[in-house]
VOTORDREN-961269 format. One record per residue (C-alpha): residue number from 1; x, y, z. Coordinates in Angstrom, 1 decimal, decimal comma, m for minus. Example, Ala and Ser with C-alpha at 12.3 -4.5 7.8 and 13.67 -1.06 7.14 Angstrom:
REM residues 2
num: 1 | xx: 12,3 | yy: m4,5 | zz: 7,8
num: 2 | xx: 13,7 | yy: m1,1 | zz: 7,1
REM end
This chain:
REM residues 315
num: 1 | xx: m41,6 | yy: 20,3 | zz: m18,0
num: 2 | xx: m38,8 | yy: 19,9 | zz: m20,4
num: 3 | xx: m39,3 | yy: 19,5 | zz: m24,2
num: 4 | xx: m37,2 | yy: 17,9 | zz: m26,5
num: 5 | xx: m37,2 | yy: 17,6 | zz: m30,5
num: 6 | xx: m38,1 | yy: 14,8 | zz: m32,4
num: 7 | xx: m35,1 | yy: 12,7 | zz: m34,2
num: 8 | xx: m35,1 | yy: 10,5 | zz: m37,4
num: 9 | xx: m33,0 | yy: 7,5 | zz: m36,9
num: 10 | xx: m31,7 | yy: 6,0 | zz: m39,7
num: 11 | xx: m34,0 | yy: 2,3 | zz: m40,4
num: 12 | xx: m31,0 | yy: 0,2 | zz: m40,8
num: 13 | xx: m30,2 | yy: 0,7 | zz: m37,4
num: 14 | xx: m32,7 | yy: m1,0 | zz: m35,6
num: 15 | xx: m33,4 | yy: m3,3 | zz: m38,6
num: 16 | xx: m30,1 | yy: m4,5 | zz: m40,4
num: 17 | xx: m31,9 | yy: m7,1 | zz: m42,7
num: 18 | xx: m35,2 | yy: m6,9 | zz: m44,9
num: 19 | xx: m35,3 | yy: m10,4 | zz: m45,2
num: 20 | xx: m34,1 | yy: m11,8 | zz: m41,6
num: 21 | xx: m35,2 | yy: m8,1 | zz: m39,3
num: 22 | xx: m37,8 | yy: m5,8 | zz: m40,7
num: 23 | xx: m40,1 | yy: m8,2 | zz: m43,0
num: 24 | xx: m40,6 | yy: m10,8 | zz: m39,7
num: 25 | xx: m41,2 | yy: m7,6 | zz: m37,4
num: 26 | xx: m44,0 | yy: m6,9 | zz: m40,1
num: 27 | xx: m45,5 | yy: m9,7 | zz: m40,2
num: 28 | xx: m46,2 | yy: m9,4 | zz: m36,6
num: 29 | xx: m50,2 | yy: m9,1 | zz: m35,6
num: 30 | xx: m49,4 | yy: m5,5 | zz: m34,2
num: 31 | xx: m47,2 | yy: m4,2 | zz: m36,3
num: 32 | xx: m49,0 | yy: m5,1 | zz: m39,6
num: 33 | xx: m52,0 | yy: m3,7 | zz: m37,7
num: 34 | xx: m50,7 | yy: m0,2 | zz: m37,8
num: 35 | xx: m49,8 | yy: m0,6 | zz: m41,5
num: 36 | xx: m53,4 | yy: m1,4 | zz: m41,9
num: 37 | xx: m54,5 | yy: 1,4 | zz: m39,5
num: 38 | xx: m52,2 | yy: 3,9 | zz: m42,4
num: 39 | xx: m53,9 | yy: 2,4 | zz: m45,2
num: 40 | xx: m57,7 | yy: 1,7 | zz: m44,5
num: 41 | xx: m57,2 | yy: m1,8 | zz: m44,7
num: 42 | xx: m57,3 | yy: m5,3 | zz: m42,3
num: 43 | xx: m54,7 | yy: m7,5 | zz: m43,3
num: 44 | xx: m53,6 | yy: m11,0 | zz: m42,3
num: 45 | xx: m50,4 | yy: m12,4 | zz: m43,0
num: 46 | xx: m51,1 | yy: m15,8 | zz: m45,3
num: 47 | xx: m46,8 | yy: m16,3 | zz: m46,0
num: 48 | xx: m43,8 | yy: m14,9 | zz: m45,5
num: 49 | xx: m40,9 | yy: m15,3 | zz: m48,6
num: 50 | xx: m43,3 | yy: m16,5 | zz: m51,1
num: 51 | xx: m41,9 | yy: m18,2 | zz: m53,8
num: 52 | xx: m42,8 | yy: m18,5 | zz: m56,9
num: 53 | xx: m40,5 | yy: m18,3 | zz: m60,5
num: 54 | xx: m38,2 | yy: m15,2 | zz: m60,4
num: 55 | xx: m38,4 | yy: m14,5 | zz: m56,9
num: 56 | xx: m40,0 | yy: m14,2 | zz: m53,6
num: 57 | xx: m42,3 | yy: m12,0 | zz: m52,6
num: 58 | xx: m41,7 | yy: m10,9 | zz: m48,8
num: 59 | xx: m45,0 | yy: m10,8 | zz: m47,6
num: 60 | xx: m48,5 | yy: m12,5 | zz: m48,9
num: 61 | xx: m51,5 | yy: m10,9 | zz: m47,3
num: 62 | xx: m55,2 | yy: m11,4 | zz: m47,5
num: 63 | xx: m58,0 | yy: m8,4 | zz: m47,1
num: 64 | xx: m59,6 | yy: m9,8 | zz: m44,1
num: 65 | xx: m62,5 | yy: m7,5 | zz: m45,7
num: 66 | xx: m62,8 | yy: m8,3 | zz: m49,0
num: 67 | xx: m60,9 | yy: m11,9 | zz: m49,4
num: 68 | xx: m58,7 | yy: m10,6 | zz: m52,2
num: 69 | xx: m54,7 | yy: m11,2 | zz: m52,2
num: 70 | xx: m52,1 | yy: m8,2 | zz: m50,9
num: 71 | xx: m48,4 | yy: m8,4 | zz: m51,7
num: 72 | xx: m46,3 | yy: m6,1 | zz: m49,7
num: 73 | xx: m42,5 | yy: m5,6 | zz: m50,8
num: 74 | xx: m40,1 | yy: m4,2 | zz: m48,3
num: 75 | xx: m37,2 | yy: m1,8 | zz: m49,4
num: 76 | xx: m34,6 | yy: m0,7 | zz: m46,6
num: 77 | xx: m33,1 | yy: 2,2 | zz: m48,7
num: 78 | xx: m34,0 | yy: 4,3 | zz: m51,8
num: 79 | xx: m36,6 | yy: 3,0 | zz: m54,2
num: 80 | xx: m34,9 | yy: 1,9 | zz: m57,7
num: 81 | xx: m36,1 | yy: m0,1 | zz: m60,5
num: 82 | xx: m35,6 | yy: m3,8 | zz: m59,8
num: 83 | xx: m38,0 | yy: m3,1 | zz: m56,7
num: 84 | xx: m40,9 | yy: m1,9 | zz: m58,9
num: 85 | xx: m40,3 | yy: m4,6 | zz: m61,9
num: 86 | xx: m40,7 | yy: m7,3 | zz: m58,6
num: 87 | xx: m44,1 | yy: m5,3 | zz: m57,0
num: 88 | xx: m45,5 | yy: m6,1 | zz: m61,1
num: 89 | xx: m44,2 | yy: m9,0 | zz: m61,7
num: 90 | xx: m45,1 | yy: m10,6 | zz: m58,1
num: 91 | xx: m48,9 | yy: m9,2 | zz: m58,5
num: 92 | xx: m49,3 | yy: m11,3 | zz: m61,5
num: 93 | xx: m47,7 | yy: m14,4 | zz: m60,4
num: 94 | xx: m49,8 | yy: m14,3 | zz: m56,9
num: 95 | xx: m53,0 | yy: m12,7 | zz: m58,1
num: 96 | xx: m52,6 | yy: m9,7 | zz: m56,4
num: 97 | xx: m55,6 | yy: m6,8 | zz: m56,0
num: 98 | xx: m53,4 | yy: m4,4 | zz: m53,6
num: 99 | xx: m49,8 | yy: m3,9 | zz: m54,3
num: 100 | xx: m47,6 | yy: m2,0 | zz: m51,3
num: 101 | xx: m44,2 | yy: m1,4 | zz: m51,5
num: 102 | xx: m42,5 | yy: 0,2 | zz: m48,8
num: 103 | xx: m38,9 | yy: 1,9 | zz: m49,1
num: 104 | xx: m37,1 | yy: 4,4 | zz: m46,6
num: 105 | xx: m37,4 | yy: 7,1 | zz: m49,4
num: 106 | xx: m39,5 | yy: 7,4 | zz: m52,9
num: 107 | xx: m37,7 | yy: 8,7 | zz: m55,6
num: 108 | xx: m40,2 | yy: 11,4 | zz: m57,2
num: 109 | xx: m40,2 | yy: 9,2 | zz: m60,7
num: 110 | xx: m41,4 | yy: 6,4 | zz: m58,5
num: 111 | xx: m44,3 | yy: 7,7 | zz: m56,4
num: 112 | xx: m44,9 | yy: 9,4 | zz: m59,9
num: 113 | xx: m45,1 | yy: 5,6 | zz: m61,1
num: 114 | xx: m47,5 | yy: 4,5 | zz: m58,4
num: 115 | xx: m50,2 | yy: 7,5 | zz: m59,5
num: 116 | xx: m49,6 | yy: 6,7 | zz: m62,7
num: 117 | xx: m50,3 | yy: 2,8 | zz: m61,8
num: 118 | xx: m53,4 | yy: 3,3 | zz: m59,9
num: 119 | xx: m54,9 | yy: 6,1 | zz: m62,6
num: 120 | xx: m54,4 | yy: 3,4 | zz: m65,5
num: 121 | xx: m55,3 | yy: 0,2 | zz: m63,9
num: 122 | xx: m58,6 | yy: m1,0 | zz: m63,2
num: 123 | xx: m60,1 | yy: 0,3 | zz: m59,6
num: 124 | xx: m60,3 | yy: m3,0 | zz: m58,2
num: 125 | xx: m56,3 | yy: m2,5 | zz: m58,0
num: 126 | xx: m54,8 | yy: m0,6 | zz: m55,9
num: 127 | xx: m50,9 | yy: 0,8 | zz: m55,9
num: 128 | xx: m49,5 | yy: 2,0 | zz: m52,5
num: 129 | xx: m46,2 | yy: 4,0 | zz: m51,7
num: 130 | xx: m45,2 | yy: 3,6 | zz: m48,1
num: 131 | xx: m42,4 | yy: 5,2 | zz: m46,5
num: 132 | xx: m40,6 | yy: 3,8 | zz: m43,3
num: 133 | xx: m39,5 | yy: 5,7 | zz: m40,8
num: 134 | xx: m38,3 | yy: 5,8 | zz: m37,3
num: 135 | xx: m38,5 | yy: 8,3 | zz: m34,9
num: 136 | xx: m37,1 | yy: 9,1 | zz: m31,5
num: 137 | xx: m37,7 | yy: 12,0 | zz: m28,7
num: 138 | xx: m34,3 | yy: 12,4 | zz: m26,8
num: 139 | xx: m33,3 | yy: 9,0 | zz: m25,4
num: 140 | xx: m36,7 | yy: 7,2 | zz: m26,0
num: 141 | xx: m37,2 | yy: 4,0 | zz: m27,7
num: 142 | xx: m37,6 | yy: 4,3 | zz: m31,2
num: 143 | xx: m41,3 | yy: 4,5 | zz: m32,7
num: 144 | xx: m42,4 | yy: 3,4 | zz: m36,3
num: 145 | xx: m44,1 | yy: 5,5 | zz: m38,4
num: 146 | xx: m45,6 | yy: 4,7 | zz: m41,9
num: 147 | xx: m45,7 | yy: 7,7 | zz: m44,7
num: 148 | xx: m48,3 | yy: 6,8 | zz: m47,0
num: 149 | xx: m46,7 | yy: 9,0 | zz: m50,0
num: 150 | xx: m48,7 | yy: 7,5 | zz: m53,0
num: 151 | xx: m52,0 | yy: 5,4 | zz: m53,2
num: 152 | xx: m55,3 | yy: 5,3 | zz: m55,3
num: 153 | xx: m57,0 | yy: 8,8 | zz: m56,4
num: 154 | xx: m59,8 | yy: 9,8 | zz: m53,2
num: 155 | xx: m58,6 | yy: 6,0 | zz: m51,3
num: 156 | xx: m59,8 | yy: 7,9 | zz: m48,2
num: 157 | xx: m63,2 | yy: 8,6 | zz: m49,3
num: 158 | xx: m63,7 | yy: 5,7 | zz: m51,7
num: 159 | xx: m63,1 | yy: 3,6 | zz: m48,3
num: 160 | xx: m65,5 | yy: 5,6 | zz: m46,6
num: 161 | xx: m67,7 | yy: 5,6 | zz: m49,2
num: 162 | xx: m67,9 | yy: 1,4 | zz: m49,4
num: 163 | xx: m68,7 | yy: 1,3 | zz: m45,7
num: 164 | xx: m70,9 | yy: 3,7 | zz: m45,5
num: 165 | xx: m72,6 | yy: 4,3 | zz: m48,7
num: 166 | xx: m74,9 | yy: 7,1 | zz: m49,8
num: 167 | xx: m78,2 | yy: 6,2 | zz: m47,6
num: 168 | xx: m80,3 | yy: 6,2 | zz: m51,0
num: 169 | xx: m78,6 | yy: 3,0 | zz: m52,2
num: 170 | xx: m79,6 | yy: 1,0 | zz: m48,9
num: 171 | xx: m82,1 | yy: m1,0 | zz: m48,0
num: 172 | xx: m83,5 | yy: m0,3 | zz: m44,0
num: 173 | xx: m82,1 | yy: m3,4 | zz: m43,2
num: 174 | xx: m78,5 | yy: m2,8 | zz: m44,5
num: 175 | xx: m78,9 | yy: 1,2 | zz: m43,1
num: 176 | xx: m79,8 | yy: m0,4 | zz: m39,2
num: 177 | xx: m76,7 | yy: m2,9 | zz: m39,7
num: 178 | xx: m74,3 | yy: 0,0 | zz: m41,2
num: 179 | xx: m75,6 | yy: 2,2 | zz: m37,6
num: 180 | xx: m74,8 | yy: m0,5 | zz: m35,8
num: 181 | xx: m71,6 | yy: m1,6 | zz: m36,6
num: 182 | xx: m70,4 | yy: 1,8 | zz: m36,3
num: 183 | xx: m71,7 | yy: 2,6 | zz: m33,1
num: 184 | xx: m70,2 | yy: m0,9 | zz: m31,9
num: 185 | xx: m66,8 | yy: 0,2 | zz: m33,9
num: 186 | xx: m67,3 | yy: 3,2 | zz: m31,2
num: 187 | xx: m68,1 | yy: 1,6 | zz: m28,1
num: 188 | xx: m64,7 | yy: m0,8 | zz: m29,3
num: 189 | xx: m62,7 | yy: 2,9 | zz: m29,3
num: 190 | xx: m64,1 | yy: 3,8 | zz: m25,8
num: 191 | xx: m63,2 | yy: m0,2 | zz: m24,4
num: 192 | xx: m60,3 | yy: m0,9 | zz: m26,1
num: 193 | xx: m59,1 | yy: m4,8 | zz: m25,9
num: 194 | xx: m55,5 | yy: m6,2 | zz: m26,0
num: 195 | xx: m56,9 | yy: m9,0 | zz: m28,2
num: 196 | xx: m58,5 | yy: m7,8 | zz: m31,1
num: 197 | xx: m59,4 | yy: m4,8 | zz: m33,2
num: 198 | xx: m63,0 | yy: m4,2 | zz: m35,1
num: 199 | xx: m63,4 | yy: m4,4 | zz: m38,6
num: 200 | xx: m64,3 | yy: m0,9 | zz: m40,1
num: 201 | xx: m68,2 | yy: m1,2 | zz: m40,4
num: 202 | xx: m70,2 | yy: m2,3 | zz: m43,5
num: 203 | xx: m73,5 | yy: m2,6 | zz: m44,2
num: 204 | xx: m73,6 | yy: m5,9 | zz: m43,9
num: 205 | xx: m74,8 | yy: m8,6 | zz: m40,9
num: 206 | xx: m71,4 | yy: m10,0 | zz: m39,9
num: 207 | xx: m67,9 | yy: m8,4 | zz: m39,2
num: 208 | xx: m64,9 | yy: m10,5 | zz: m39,6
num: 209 | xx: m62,0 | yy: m10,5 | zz: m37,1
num: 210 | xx: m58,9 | yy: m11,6 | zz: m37,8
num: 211 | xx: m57,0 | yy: m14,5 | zz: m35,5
num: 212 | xx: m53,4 | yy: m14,3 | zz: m36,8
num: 213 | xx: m53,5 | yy: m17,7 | zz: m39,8
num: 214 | xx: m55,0 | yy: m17,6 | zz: m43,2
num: 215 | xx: m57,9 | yy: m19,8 | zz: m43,2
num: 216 | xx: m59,5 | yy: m18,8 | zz: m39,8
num: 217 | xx: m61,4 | yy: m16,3 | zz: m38,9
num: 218 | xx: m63,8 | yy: m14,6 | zz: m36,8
num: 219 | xx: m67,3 | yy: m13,4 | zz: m37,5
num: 220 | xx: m69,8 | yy: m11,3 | zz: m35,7
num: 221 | xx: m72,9 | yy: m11,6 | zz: m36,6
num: 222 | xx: m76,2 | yy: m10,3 | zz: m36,3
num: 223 | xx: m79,4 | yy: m12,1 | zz: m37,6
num: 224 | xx: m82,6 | yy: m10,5 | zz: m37,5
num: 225 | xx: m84,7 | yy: m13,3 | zz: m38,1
num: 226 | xx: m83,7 | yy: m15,4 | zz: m35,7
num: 227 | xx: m83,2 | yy: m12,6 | zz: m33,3
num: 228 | xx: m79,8 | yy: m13,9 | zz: m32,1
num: 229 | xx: m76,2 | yy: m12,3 | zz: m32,3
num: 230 | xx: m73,6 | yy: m15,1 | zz: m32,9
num: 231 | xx: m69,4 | yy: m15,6 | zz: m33,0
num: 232 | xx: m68,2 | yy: m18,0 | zz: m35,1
num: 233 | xx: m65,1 | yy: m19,4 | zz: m35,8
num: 234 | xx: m64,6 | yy: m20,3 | zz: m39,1
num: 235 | xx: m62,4 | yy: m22,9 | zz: m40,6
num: 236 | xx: m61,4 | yy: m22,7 | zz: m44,3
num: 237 | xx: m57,9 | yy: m24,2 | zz: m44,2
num: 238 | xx: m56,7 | yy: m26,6 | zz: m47,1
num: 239 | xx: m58,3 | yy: m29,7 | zz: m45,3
num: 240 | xx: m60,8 | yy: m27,8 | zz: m43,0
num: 241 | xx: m62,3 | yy: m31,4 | zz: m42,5
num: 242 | xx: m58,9 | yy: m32,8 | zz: m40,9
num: 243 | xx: m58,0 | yy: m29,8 | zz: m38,8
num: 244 | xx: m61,7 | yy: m29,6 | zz: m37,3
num: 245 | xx: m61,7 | yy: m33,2 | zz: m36,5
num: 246 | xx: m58,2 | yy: m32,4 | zz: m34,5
num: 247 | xx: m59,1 | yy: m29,6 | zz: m32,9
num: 248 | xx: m62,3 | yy: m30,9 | zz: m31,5
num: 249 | xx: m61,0 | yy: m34,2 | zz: m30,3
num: 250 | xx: m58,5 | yy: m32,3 | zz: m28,2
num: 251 | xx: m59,9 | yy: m28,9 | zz: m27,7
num: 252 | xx: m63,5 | yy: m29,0 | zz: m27,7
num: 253 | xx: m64,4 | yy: m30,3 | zz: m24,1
num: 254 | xx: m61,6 | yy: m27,2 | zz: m22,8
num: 255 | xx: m63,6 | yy: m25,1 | zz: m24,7
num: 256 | xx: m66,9 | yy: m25,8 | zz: m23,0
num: 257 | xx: m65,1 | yy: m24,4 | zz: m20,0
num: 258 | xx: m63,0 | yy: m21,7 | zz: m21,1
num: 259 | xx: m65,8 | yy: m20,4 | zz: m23,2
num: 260 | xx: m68,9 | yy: m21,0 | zz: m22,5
num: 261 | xx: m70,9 | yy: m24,8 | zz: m22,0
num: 262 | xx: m73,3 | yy: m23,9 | zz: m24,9
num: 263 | xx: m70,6 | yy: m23,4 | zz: m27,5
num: 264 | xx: m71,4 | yy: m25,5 | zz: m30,7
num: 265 | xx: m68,8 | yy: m27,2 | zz: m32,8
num: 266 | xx: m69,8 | yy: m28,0 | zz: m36,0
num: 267 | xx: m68,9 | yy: m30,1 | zz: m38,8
num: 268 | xx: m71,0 | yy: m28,9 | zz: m41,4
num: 269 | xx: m70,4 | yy: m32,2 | zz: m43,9
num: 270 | xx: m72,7 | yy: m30,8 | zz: m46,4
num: 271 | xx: m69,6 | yy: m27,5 | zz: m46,8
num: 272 | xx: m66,3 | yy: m27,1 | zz: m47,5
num: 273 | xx: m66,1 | yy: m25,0 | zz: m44,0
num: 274 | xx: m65,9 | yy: m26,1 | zz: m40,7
num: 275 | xx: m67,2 | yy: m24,0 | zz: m37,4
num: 276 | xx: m67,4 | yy: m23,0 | zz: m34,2
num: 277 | xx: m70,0 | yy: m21,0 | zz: m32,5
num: 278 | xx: m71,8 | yy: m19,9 | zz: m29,9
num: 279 | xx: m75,3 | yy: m18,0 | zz: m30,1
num: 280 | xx: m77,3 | yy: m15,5 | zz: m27,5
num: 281 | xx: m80,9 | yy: m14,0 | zz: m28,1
num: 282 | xx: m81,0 | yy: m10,6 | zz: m29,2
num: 283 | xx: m82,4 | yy: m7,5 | zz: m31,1
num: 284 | xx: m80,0 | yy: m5,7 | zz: m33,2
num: 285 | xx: m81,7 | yy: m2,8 | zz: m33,5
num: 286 | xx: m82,9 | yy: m2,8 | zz: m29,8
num: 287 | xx: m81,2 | yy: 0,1 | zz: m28,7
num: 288 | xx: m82,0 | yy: m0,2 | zz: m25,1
num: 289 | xx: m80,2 | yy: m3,6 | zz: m25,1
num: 290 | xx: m77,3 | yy: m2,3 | zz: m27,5
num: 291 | xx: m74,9 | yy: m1,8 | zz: m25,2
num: 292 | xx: m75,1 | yy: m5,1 | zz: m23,5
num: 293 | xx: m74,9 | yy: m6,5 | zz: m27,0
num: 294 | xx: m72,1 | yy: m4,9 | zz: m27,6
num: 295 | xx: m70,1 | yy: m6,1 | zz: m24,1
num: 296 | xx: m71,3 | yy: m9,4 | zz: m25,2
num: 297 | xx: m69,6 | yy: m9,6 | zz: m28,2
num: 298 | xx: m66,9 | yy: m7,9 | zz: m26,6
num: 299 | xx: m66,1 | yy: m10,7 | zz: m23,7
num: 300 | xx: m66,9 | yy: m13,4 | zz: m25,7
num: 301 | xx: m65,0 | yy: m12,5 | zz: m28,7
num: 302 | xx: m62,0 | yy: m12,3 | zz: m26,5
num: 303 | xx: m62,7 | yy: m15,7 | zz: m24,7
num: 304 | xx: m62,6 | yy: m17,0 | zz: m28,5
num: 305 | xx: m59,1 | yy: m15,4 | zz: m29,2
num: 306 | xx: m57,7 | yy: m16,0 | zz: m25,9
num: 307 | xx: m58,3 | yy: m19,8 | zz: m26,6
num: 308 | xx: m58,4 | yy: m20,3 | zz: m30,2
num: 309 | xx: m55,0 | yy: m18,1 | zz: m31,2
num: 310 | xx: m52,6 | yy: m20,3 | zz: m29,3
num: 311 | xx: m54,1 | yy: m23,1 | zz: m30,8
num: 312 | xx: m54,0 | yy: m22,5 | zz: m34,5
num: 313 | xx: m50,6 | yy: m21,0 | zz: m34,4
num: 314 | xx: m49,3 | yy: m24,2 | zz: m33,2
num: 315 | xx: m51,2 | yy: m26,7 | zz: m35,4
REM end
């Protein structure tokens, strides 16, 4: 077997353009999933070029997790000082909670900045430093790697720690949802789909997925009440009322097919939200049934992004 070293190639090579190349190849579903993957974090793309006085910011985000606003600001060469006056002044303007800039190199002084940033601030911000790089073994295609070089003081374990949580501070209830998120996160690792990643767990009923457009998403969810697990899409776009009504006049009979006959589109008049769901009977904290559970959720949350995805990116 031959081996061969591994090459840096230099970004602007494959990506000539931060506006017209590299920040659209970002805002792609995978590749913005592997900057999440670096960073502990699910983000959706809400707009590209934002504008707003001074400037645009090249990519609004949401934290499919927590709801709160991500700006991330591409830089295809050295970090410098307009970069990081736009990463401030962008947070403000947009309402920002998690600031990423990402730049070929960071200047010591900068990624100094970004510690500094994150030890001064309030901890529901959070600074990142990102390299780009790309990297090549002999004649291979080229593959994308993401350096975190500066973020918030123990992000790794403060992450950990939200999802998890010292098993003191939870109730039975949140400690059986916790355990059973993560052992669905697992059998998700072991059954991988081309269609959609988990959430990282919570203690919490639901999980959200995301579908690709701010103002849907998808939620597992487990109710122990009821005894029923349950997908839902939800619909929280400017006028949820108006895109509903559209999609279900042309989409809902298809989706009684593609789908499943029992799926329920509702209105919901009395809410802001629209949604879409579709219910089975079950025990969460059945563990003989669990992994049935979990290739339910499994084949019907893909039925549900097979369908949906296509559909919202074109409305």
């Amino acid at each position: 077997m031959k081996l061969s070293k591994i090459k840096e190639i230099a970004p602007r090579t494959y990506w000539h353009n931060e506006a017209t190349d590299f920040t659209p190849w970002l805002a792609e579903e995978d590749n913005l999933a592997e900057l999440s993957e670096a960073i502990y974090l699910d983000l959706e793309v809400v707009s590209r070029e934002e504008r707003m006085d001074g400037g645009r910011a090249d990519l609004l985000c949401v934290d499919t997790g927590t709801g709160k606003n991500v700006i991330i600001e591409n830089q295809l060469e050295k970090t410098d000082p307009d970069h990081l006056g736009r990463i401030l002044s962008y947070a403000a303007a947009l309402n920002a909670n998690t600031i990423i800039w990402i730049a070929t190199e960071f200047d010591e002084q900068y990624r100094a900045t970004i510690d500094w940033l994150n030890r001064v601030t309030d901890e529901d911000f959070n600074f990142f430093g990102i390299e780009i790089h790309l990297l090549q073994i002999g004649e291979s295609d080229c593959a994308p790697q993401f350096k975190v070089v500066a973020k918030p003081n123990g992000w790794q374990k403060q992450v950990k720690a939200s999802s998890k949580q010292e098993a003191g501070e939870l109730t039975e209830t949140k400690k059986a949802q916790l355990e059973y998120w993560q052992h669905f996160s697992e059998y998700m690792s072991q059954n991988r789909s081309s269609l959609f990643r988990p959430q990282s767990p919570l203690p919490q009923h639901w999980m959200n997925i995301a579908i690709g457009r701010a103002g849907f998403y998808l939620s597992l969810n487990v109710n122990s009440r009821e005894n029923k697990n349950t997908i839902q899409l939800w619909i929280n776009t400017d006028n949820p009322k108006e895109t509903f009504d559209k999609m279900s006049a042309k989409h809902k009979e298809c989706s009684m097919t593609a789908i499943s006959p029992d799926i329920d589109w509702q209105r919901l008049d009395n809410r802001k939200q629209c949604v879409v769901s579709l219910s089975r009977p079950f025990t969460f904290t059945d563990k003989a049934t669990e992994q049935e559970q979990f290739r339910w959720f499994k084949e019907i949350t893909e039925k549900y992004v097979a369908f949906f995805k296509p559909i919202i990116k074109n409305l």
